[in-house]
N, CA, C and O of each residue as an XYZ file, in Angstrom:
752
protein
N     -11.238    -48.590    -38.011
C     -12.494    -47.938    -37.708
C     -12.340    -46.949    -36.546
O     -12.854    -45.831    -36.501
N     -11.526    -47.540    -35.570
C     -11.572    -46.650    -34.468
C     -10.842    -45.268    -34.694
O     -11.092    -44.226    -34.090
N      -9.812    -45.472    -35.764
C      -9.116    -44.313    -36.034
C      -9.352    -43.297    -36.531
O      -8.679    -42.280    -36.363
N     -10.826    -43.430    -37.567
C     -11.514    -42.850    -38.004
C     -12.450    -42.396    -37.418
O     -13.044    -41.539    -38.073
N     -13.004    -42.677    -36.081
C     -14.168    -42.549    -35.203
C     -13.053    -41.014    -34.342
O     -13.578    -39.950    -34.013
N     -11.644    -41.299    -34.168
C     -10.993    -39.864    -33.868
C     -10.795    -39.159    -34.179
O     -11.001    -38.087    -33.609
N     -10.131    -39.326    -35.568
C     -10.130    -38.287    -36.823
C     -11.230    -37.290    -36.625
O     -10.973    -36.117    -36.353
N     -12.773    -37.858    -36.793
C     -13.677    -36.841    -36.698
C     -14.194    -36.628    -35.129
O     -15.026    -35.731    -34.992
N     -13.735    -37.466    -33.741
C     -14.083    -36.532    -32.919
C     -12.745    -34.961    -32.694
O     -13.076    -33.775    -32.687
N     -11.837    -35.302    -32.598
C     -11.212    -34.617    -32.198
C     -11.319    -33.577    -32.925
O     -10.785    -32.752    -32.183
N     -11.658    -32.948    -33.953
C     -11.941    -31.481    -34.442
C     -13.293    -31.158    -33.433
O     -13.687    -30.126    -32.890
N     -13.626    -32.086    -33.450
C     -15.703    -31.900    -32.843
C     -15.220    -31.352    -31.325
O     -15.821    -30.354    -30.927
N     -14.221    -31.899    -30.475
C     -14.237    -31.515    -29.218
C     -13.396    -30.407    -29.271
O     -13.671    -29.724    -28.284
N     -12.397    -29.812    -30.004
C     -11.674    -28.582    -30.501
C     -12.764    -28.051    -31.075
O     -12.349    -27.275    -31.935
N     -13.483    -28.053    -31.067
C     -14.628    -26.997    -31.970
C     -15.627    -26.427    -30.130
O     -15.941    -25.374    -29.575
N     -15.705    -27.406    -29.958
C     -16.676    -27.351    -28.816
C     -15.903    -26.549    -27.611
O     -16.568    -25.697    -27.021
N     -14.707    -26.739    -27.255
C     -13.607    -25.759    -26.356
C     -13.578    -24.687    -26.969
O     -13.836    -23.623    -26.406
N     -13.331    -24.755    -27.939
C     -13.144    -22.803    -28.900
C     -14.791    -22.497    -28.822
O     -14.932    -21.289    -29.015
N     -15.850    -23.026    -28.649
C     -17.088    -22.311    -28.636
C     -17.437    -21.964    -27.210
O     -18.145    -21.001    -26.917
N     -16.937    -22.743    -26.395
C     -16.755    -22.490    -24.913
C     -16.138    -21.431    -24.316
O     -16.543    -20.667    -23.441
N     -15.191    -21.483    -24.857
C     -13.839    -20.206    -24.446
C     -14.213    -18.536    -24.713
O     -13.870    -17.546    -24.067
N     -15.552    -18.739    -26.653
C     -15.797    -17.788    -26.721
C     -17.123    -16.859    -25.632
O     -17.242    -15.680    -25.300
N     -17.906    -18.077    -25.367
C     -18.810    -17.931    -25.053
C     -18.264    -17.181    -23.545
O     -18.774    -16.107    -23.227
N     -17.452    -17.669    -22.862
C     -16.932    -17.621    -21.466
C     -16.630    -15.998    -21.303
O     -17.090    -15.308    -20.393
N     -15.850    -15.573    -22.263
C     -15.393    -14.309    -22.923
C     -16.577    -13.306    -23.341
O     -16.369    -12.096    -23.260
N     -17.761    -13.772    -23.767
C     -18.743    -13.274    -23.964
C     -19.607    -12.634    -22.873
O     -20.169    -11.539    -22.900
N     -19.587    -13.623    -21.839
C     -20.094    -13.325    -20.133
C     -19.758    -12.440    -19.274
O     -20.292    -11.613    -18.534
N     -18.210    -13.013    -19.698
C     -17.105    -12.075    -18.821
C     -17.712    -10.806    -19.615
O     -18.865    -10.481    -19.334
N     -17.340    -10.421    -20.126
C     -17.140     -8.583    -20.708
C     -18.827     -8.595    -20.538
O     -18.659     -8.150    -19.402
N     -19.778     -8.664    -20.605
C     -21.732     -8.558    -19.826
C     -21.503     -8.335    -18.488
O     -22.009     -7.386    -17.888
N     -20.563     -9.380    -17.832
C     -21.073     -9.224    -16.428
C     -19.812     -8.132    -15.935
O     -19.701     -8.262    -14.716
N     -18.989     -7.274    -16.367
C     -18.534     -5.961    -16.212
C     -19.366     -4.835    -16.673
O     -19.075     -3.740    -16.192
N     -20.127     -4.874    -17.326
C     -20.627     -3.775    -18.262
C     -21.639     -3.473    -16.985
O     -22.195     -4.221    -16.181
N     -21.623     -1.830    -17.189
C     -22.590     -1.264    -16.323
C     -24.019     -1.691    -16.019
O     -24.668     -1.847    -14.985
N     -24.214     -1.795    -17.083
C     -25.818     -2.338    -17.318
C     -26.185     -3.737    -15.893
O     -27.321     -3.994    -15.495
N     -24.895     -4.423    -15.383
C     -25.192     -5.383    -14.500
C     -24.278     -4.948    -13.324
O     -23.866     -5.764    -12.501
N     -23.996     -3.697    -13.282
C     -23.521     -3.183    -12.107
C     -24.671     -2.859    -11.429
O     -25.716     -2.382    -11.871
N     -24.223     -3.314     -9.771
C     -25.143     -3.331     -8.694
C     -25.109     -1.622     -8.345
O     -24.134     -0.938     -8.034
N     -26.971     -1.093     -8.571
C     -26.720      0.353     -8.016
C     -26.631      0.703     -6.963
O     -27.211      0.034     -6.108
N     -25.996      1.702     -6.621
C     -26.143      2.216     -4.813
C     -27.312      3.090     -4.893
O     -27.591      3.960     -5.718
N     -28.067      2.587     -3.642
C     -29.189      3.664     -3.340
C     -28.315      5.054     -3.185
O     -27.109      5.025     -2.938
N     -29.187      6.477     -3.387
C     -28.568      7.613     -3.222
C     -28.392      7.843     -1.597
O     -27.815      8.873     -1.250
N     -28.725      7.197     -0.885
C     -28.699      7.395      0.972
C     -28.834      5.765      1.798
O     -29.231      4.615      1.609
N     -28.307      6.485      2.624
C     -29.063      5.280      3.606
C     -28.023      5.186      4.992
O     -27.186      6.073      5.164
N     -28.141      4.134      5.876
C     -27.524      4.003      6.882
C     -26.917      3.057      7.238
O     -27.719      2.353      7.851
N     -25.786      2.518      7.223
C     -24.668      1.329      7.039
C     -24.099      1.491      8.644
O     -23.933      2.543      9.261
N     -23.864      0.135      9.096
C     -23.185     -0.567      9.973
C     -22.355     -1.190      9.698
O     -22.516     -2.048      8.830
N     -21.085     -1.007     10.347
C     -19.492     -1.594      9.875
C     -18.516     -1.087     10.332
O     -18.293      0.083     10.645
N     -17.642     -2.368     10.398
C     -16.473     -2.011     11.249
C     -15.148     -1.999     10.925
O     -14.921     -2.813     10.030
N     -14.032     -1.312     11.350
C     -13.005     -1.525     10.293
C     -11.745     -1.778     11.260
O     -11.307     -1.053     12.154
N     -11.359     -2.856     10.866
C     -10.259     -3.418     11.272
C      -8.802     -3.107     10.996
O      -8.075     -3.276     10.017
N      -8.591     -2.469     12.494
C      -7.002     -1.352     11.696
C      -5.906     -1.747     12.905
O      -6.026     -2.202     14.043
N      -4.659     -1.292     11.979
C      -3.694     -1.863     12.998
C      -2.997     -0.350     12.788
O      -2.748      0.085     11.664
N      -2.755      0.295     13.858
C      -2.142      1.709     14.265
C      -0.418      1.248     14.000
O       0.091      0.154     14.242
N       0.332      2.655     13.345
C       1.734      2.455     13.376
C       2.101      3.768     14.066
O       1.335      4.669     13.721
N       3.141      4.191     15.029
C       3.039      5.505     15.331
C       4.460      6.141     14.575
O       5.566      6.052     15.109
N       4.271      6.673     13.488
C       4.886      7.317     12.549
C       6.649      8.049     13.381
O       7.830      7.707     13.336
N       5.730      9.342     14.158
C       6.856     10.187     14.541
C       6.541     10.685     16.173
O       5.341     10.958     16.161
N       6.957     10.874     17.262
C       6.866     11.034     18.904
C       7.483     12.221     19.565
O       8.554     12.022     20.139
N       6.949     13.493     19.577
C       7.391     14.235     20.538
C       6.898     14.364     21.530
O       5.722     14.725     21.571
N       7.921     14.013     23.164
C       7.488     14.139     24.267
C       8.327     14.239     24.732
O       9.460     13.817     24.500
N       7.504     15.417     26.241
C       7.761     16.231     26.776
C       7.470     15.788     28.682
O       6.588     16.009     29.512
N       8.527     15.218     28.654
C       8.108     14.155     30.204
C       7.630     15.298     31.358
O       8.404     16.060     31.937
N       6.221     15.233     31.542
C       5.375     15.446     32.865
C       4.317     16.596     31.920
O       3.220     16.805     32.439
N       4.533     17.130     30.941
C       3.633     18.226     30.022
C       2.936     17.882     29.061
O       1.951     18.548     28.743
N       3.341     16.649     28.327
C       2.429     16.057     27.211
C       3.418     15.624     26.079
O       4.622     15.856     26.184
N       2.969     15.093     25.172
C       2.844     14.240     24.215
C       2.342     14.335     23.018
O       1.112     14.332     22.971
N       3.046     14.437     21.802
C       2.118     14.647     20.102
C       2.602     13.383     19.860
O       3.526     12.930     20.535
N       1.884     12.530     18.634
C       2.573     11.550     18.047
C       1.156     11.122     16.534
O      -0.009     10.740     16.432
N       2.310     11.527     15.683
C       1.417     11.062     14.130
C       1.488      9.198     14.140
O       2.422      8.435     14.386
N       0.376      9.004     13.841
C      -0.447      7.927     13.154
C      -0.187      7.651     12.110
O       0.108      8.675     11.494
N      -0.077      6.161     11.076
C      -0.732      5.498      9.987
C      -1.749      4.478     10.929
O      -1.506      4.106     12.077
N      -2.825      4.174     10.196
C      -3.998      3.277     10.561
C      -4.155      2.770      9.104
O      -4.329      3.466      8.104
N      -4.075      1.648      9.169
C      -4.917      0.539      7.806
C      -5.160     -0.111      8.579
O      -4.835     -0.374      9.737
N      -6.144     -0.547      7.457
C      -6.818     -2.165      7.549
C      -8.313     -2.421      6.806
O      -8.536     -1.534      5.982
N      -9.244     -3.289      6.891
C     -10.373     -3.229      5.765
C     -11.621     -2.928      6.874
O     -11.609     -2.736      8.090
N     -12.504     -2.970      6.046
C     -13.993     -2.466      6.542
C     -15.024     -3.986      6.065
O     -15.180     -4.422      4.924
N     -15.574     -4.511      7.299
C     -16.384     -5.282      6.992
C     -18.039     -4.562      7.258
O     -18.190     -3.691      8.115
N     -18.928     -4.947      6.605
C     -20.393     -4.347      6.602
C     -21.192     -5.405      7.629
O     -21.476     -6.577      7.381
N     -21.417     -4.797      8.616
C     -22.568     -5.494      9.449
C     -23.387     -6.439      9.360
O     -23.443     -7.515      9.954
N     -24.112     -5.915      8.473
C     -25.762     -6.718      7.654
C     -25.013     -7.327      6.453
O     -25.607     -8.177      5.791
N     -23.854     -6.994      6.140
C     -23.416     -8.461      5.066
C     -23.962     -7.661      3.693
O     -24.368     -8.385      2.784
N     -24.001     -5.932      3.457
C     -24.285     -5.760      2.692
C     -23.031     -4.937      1.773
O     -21.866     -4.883      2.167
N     -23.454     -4.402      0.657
C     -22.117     -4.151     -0.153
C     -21.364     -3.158      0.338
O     -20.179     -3.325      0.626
N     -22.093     -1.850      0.500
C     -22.021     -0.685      0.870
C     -20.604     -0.997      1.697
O     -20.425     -2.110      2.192
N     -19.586      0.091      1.814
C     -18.627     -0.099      3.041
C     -18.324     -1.436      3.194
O     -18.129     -1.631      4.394
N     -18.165     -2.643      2.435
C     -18.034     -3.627      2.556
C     -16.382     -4.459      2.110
O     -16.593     -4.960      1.005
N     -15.041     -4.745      2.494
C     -13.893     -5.087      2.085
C     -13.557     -3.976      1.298
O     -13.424     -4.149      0.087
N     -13.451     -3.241      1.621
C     -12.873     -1.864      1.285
C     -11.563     -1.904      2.289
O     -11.502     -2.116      3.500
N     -10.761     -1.682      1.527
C      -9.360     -0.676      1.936
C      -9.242     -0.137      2.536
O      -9.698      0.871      1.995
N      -8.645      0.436      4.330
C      -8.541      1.861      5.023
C      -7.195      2.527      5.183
O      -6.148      1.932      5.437
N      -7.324      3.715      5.021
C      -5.803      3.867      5.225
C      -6.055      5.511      6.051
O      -6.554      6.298      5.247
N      -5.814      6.132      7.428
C      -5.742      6.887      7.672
C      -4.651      7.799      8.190
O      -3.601      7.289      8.581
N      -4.775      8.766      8.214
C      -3.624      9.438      8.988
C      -3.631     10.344      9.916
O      -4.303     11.305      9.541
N      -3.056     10.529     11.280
C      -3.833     10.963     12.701
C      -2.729     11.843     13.571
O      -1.507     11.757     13.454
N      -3.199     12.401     14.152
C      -2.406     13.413     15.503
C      -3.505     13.276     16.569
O      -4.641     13.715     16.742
N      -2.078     11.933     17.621
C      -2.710     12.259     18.768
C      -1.974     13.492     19.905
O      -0.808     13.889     19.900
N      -2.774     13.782     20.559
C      -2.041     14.595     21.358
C      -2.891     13.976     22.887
O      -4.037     13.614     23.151
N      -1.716     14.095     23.574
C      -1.856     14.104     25.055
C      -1.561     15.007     26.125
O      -0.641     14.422     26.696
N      -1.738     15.910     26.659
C      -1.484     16.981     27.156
C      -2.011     17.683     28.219
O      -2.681     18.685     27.967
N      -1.811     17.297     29.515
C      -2.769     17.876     30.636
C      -4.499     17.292     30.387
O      -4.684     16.106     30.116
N      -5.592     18.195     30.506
C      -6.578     17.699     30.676
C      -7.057     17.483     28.865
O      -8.111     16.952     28.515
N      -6.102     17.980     28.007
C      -6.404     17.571     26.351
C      -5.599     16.093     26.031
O      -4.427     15.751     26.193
N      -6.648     15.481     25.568
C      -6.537     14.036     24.854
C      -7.493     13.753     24.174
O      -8.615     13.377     24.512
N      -6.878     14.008     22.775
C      -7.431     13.553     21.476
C      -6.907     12.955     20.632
O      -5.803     12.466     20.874
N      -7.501     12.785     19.362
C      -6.671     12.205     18.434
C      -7.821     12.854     17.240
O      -9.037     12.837     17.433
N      -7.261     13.333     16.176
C      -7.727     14.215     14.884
C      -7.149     13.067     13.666
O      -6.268     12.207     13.666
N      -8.046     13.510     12.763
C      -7.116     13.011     11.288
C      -8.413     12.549      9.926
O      -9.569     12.960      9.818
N      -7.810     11.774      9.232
C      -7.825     11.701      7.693
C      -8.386     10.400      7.150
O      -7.647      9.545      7.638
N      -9.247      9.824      6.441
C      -9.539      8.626      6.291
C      -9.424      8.673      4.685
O      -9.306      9.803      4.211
N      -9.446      7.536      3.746
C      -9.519      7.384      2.737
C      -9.937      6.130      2.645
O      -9.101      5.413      3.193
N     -10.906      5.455      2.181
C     -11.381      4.069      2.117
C     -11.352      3.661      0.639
O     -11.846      4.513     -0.099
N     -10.949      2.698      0.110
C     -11.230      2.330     -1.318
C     -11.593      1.072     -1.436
O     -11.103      0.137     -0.802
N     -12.718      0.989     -2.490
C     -13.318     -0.820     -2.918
C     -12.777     -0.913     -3.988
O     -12.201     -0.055     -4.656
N     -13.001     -2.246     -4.218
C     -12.088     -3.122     -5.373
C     -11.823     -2.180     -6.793
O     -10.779     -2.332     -7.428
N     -12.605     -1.445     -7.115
C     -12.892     -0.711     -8.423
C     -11.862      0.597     -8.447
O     -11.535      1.397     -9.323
N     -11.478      0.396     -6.906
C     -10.729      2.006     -6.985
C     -11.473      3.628     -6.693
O     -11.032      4.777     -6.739
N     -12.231      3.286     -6.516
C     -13.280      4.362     -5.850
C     -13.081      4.458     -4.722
O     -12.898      3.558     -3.903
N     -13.113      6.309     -4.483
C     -12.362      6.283     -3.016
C     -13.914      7.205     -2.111
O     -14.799      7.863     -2.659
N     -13.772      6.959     -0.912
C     -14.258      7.650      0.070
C     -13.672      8.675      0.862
O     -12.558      8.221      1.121
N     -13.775      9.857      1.430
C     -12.692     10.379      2.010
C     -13.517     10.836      3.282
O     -14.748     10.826      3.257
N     -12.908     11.174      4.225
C     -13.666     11.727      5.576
C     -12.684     12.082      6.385
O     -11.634     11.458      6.226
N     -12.710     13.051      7.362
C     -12.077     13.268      8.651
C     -12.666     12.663      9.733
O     -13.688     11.979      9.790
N     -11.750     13.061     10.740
C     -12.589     12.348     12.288
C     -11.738     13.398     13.384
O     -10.742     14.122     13.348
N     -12.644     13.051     14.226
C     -12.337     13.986     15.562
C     -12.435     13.291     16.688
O     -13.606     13.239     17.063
N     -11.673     12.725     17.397
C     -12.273     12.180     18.820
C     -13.103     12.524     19.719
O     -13.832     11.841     20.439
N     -12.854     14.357     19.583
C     -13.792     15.207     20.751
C     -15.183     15.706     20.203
O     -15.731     16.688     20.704
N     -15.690     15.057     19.244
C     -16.963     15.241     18.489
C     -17.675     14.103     18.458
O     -17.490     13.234     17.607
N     -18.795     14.008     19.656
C     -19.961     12.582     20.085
C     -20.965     12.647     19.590
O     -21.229     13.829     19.371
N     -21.577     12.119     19.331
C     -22.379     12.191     18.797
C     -23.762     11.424     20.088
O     -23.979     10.212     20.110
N     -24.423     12.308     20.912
C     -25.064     12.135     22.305
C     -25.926     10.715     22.196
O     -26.102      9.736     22.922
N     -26.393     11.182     20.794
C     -28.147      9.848     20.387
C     -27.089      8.394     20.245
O     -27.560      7.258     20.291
N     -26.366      8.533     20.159
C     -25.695      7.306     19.739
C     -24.567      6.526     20.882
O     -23.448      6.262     20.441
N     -24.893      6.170     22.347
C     -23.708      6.629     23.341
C     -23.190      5.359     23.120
O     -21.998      5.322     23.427
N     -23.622      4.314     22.710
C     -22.619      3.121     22.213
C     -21.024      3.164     21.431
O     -20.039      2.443     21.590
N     -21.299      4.467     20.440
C     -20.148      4.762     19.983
C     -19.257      6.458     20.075
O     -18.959      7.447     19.406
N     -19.144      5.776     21.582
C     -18.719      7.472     22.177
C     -16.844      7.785     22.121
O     -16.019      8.308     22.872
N     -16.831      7.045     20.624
C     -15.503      7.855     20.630
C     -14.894      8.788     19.810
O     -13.787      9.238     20.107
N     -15.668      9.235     18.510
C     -15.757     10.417     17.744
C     -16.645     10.198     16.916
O     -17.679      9.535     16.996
N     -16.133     10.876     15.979
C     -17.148     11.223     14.319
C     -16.555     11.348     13.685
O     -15.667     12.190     13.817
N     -16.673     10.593     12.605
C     -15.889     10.828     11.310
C     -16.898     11.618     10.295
O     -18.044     11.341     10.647
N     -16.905     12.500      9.167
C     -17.541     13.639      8.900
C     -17.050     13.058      7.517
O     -15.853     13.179      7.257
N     -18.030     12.326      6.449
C     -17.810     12.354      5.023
C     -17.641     13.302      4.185
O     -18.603     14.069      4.204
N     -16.556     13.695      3.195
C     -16.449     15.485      3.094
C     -16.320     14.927      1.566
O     -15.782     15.836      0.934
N     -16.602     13.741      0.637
C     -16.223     13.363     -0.578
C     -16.189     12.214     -1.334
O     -15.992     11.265     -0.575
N     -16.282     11.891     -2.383
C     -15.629     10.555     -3.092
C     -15.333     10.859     -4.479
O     -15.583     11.905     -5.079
N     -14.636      9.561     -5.012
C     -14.607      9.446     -6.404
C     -15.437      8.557     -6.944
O     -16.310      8.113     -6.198
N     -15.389      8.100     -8.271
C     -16.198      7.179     -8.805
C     -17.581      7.231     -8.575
O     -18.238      8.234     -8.851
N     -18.262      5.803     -7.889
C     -19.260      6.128     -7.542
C     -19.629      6.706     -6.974
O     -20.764      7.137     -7.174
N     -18.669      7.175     -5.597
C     -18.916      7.564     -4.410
C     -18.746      9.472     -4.476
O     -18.589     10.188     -3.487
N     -18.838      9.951     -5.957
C     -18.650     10.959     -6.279
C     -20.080     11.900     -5.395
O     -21.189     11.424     -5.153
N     -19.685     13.054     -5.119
C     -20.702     13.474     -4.362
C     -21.301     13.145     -3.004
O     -22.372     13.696     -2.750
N     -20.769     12.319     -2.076
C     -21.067     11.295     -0.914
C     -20.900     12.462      0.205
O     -19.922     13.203      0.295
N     -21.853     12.474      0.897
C     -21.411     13.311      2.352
C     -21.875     12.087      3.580
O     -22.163     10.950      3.207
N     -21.900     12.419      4.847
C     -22.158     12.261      5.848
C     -21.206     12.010      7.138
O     -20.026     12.188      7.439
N     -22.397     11.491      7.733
C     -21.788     11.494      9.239
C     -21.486     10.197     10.013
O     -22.516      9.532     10.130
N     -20.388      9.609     10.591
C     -20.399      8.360     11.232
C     -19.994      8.356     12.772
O     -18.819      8.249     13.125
N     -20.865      8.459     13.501
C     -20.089      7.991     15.117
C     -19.425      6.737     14.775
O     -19.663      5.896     13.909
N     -18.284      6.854     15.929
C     -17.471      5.493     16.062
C     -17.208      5.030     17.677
O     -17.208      5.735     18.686
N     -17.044      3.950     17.565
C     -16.308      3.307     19.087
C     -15.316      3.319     18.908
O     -15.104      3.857     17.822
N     -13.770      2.762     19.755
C     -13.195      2.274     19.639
C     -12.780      0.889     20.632
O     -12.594      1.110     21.829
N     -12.679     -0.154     20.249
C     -12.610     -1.410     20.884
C     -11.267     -1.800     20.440
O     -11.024     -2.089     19.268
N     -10.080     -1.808     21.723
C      -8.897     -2.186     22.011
C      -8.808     -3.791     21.659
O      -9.403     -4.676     22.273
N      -7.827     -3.988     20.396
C      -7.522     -5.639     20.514
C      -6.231     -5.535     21.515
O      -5.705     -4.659     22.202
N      -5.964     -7.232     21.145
C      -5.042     -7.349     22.123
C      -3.571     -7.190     21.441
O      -3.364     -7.369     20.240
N      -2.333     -6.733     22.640
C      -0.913     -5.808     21.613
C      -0.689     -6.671     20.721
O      -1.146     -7.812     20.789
N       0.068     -6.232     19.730
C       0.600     -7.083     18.449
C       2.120     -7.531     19.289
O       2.514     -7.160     20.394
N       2.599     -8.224     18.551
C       3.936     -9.176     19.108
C       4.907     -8.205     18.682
O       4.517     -7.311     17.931
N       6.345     -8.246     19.114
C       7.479     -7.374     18.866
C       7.373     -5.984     18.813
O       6.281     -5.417     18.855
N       8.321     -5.465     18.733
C       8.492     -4.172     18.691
C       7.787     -3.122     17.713
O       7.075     -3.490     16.778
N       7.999     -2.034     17.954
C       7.687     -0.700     17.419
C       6.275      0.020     17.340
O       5.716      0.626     16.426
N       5.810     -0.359     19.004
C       4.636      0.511     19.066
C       3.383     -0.154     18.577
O       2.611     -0.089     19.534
N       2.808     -0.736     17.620
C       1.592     -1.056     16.914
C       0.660     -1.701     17.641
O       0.976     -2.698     18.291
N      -0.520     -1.254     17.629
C      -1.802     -1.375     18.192
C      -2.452     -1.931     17.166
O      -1.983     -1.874     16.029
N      -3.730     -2.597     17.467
C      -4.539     -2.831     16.893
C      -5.854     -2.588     17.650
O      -5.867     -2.922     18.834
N      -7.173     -1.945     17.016
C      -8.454     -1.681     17.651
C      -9.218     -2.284     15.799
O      -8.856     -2.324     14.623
N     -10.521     -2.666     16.717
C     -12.305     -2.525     15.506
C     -12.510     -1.429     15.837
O     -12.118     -0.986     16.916
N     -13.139     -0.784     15.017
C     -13.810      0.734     14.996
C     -15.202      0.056     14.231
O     -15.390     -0.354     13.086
N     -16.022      0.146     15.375
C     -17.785      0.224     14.704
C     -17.827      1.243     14.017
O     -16.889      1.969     14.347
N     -18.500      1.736     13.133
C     -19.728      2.410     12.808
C     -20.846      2.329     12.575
O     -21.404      1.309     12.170
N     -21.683      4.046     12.924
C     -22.792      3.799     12.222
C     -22.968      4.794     11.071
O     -22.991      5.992     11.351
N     -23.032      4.591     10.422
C     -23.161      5.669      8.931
C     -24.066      6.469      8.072
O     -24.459      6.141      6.953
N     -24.284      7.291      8.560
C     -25.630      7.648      7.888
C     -25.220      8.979      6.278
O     -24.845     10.150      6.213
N     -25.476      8.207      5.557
C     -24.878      9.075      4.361
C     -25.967      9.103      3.466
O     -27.112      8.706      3.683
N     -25.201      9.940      1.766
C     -25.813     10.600      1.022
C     -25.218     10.574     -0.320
O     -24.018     10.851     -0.323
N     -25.652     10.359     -1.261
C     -24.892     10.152     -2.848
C     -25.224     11.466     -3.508
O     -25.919     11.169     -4.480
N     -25.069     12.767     -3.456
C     -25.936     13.921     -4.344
C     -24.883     13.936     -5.776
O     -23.723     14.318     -5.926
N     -26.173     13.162     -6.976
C     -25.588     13.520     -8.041
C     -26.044     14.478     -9.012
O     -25.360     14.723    -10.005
């Protein structure tokens, strides 16, 4: 009796996994489909900070006259308010500082990307403050682009910069948070 009580479950619970598996498969490919993609408002103003660790690429100096030296910067972007926008995104920039008598700056290149591969792009300037904002008096980064969603994206971000503490061993590397505040634009 009992052998027969398996005979017919075991197709019944192989029936019930293959209706599971399809169903699972069914969700999956809905909950990709645009239709349940989260929209971005066309504007707004984001808080977030991005956590980068400086490499200094290449060093010319000129002992008592100044100093050039190219930058890589990565690291990710966390969102303030815990919202999506600018949120675990990717950073990867590239920079010229110069030091030189009463000039000390640092210029360069940002590219941010979220999980999807959609990129952000912006420059920054150290010597560009932004007055209304003196919390983050250490440049502006200037949104000039995106892909994907972020197709059409402009704006403007003051930044701080807040010194962590040195990384261990050799070859130069820093680490700083860079606040922002972000005030942007989606024109599609």
């Amino acid at each position: 009796m009992n052998k027969t009580i398996g005979m017919i479950a075991a197709p019944a619970v192989a029936m019930t996994l293959a209706d599971a598996a399809l169903l699972a498969g069914v969700l999956l490919s809905l909950a990709a489909s645009p239709a349940f993609a989260t929209d971005l408002p066309n504007k707004g103003t984001t808080p977030y900070v991005t956590h980068f660790v400086f490499r200094p690429l290449m060093n010319v100096d000129v002992p008592g006259v100044g100093s050039v030296t190219t930058l890589e910067a990565v690291g990710t972007t966390e969102n303030l308010k815990g919202e999506k926008m600018l949120d675990k995104m990717s950073a990867r920039c590239q920079a010229l500082s110069v030091d030189s008598g009463a000039k000390k700056y640092i210029d360069g290149a940002c590219v941010l990307a979220d999980a999807d591969g959609d990129k952000i792009f912006s420059t920054f300037d150290t010597r560009d403050l932004d007055k209304s904002q003196p919390d983050l008096s250490c440049g502006t980064h200037i949104i000039t682009g995106g892909t994907g969603k972020y197709a059409g994206i402009t704006g403007s971000e003051p930044f701080a910069c807040n010194s962590m503490p040195a990384l261990a061993g050799g070859g130069g590397y820093t680490a700083m948070d860079i606040p922002h505040n972000t005030s942007w634009e989606i024109k599609k």
